[in-house]
N, C-alpha and C positions, 0 to 999 in steps of 0.2 A: 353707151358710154356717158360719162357726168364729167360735165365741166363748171365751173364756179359760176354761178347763177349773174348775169350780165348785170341785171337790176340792183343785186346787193352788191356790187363789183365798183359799182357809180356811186351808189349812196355811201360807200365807205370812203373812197378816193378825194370825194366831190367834201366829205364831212370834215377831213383833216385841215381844212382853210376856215370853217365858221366857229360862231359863235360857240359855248358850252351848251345854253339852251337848243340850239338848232341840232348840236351834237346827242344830248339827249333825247329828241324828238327821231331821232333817226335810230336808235339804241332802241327804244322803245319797238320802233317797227320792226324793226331788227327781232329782236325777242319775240315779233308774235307770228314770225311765221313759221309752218309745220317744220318738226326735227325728224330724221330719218336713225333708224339705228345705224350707227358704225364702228367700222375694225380697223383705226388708224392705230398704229403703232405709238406715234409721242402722246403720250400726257400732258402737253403744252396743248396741241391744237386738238386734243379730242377735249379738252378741258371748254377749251373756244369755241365749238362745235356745238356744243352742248349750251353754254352760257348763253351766246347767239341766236340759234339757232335761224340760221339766214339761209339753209338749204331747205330745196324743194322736197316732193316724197320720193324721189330718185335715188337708186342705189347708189353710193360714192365711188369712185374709183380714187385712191390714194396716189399714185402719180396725178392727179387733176388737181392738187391742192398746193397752191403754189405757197412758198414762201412769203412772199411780200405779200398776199394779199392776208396771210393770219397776222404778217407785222400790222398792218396799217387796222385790222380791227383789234388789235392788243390795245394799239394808240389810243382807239374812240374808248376802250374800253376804260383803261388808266386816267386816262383825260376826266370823263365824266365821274370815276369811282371817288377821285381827287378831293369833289365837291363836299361829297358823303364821309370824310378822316376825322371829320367833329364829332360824328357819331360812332363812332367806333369804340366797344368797351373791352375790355382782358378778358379773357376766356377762366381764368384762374378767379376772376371776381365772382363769374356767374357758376362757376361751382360751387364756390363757399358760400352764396346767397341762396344753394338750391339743394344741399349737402349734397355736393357731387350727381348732381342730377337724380338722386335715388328718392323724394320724399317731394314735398310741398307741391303733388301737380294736381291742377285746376281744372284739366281741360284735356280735349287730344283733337285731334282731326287730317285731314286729309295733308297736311304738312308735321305734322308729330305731335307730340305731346306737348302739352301747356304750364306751366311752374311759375309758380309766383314766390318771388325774393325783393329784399331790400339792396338797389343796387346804387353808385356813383354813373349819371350817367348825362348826357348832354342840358339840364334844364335841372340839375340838384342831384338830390340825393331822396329817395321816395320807393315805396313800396311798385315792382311793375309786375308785368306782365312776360312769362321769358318761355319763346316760342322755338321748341330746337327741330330740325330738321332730322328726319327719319327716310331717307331716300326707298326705304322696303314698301311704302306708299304710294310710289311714283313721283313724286316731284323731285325739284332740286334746286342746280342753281339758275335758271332761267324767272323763276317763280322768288326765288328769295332776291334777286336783284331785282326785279321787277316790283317786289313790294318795297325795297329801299327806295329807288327813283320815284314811284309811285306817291307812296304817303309823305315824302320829304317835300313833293312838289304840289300837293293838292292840300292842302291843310284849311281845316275848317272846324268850328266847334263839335258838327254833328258826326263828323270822322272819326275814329280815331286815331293817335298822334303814334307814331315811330320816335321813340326816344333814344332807342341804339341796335347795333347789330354787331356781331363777331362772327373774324372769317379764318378761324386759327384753326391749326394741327384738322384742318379737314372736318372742323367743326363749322353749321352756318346755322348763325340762332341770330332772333328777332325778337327785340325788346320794344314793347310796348306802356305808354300807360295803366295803368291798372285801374277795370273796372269792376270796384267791389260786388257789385250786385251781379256779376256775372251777365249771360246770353241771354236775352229775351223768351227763349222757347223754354227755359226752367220754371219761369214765372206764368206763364201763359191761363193756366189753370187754379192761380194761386186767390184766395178770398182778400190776401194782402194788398194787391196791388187794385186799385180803385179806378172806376170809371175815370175820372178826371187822369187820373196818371198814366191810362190806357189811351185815350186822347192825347195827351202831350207827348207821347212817346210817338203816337203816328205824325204829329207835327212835326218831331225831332228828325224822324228819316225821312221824308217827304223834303227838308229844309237842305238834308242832307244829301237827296240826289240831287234834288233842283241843284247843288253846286255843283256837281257831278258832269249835269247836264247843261249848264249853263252853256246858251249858243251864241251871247253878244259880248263877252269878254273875249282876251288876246291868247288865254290858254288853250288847250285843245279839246274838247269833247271826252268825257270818261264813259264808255259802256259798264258796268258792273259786273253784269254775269251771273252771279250769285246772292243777291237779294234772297234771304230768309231770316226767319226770326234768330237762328243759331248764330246768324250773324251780326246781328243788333245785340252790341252789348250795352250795359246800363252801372251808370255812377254811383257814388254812393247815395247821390239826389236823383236818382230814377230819371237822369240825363239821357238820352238815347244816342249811341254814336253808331255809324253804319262801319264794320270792319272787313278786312279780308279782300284785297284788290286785285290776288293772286291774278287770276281768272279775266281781270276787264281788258278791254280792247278801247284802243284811243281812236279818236274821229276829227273830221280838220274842225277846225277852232273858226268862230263867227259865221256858222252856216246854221238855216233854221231847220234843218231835215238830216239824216245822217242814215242810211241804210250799209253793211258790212258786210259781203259775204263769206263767213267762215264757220270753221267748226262747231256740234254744237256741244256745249258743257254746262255744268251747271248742276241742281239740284230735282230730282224727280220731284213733282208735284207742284213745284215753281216756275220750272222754266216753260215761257212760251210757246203754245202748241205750234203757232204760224212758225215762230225763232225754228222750232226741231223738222218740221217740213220742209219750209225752204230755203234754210240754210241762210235766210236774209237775217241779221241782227241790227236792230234797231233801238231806238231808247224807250219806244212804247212795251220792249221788250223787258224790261227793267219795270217798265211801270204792271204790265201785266203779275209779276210776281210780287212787287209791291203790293197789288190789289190783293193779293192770297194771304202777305204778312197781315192786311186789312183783317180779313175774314177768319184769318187765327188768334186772332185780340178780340175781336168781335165775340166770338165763339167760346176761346178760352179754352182750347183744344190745337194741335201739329194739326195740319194739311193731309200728313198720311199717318199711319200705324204701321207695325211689324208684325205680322203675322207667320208662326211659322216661318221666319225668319225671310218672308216676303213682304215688299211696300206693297200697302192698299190704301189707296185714298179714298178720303172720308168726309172731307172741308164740305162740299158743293151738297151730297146727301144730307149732312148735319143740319145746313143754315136751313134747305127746305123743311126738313121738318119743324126748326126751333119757328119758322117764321108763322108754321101753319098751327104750331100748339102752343098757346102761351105756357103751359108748365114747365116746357123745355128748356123756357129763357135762361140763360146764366143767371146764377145767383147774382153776382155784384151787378144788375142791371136796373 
């Protein structure tokens, strides 16, 4: 039998007295822990279930799910949403800036497809980035709240910026900045892009986890997750900004070490071999994949290939050989 998890029971009850910030740092936790499938009946609380996901990998029983306690995380929920109403655009804007969803798309990935349009939105009026959710992927709404509370609250040059989001007629789309020059793994191979710019762009992510990671500020610790070049996008000044915070896990705030035990996700070919063993996640785990984005600039080649529609990695063979024959060097070197 399943009963409402004592721990998220506290942190919900305990959270309807503090601050917004304190409120959100517990949303946060909230969100990252595992969801189980279920068969509740309302659309309210499976809705809540799902957004949350504050239950263990236990089957639910639906008489265990009391009333008052889906009020009281509605509360934290509305409370903190509250913050996020400045960014909020029409659903009806980002049609006509994207002809009805049918043309102008950039990009797609593990959250949907990518569209770029000229929209009205919290900081003017500009060309962005318009990211719509496609739940037939797997994700949803844990992951699209997660990336509004996320990028609203961490914001830094080498980021990039959340400019808006819509949560209408069942639609949940994420409006970003727009970076012309697109994801760093398009370019990786390009004669265009110049040693010097290859350089600046690893100073750019590097400046960008260090904020991530910062351990002597009053913020909390950002684990990433997902470090790769797909997800370093670049300005139309070859700016480097690290995107995509779906996937990171938060750490307490002004401690110099941070170990996490949970799931592992991420990218084949990037993510830490120690991270997929023991299940421990750490921030050297983030740098370990960094160290790959390194070695795919270097190179000027992905980490892996497709073959026969399987990954085979290729990063670690390549460099030994480019290192042992000079002909092999990259051209722009």
């Amino acid at each position: 039998m399943y009963t409402f998890p004592l721990e998220a029971y506290t942190l919900v009850t305990h959270s309807l007295s503090l601050s917004s910030i304190a409120q959100f740092q517990i949303l946060l936790s909230l969100l990252t822990l595992p969801v189980p499938t279920c068969s509740i009946a309302d659309p309210n609380k499976q809705s809540i279930i799902m957004s949350m996901k504050f239950f263990s990998a236990s089957p639910i029983e639906p008489k265990h799910l009391v009333n008052k306690e889906f009020e009281h995380l509605k509360i934290i929920m509305d409370s903190v949403m509250k913050e996020f109403e400045h960014l909020k655009i029409q659903l009806e804007e980002l049609r006509k800036a994207t002809d009805n969803f049918g043309s102008k798309v950039i990009g797609a990935g593990g959250f949907g497809k990518v569209y770029e349009g000229e929209v009205v939105h919290s900081k003017g009026r500009s060309m962005v980035a318009i990211k719509r959710l496609n739940r037939e992927f797997g994700q949803g709404d844990p992951e699209f709240l997660k990336e509004i509370m996320m990028l609203s609250r961490y914001a830094h040059k080498n980021l990039i910026s959340l400019l808006g989001y819509c949560d209408e007629d069942g639609e949940k789309i994420l409006v970003y900045e727009h970076a012309s020059n697109g994801s760093l793994d398009r370019h990786l191979s390009s004669t265009a892009l110049s040693w010097t710019q290859r350089l600046k762009i690893c100073l750019d992510v590097a400046r960008g986890i260090a904020y991530l990671h910062d351990d002597k500020g009053t913020q909390q610790r950002v684990l990433h997750r997902d470090i790769k070049s797909a997800n370093i996008l670049l300005d139309d000044k070859w700016n480097a900004k690290l995107s995509d915070m779906r996937l990171s896990k938060i750490g307490p705030a002004n401690q110099q070490y941070t170990a996490l035990f949970t799931n592992v996700v991420g990218t084949p070919g990037y993510c830490d071999p120690q991270y997929m063993h023991t299940y421990t996640l750490t921030k050297e785990s983030d740098i370990y994949s960094f160290g790959v984005v390194l070695f795919e600039i270097l190179c000027g080649r992905l980490c892996f290939q497709y073959t026969n529609g399987r990954s085979v990695r290729n990063t670690s063979a390549y460099v030994e050989t480019m290192l042992r024959t000079e002909e092999t060097r990259p051209h722009y070197l």
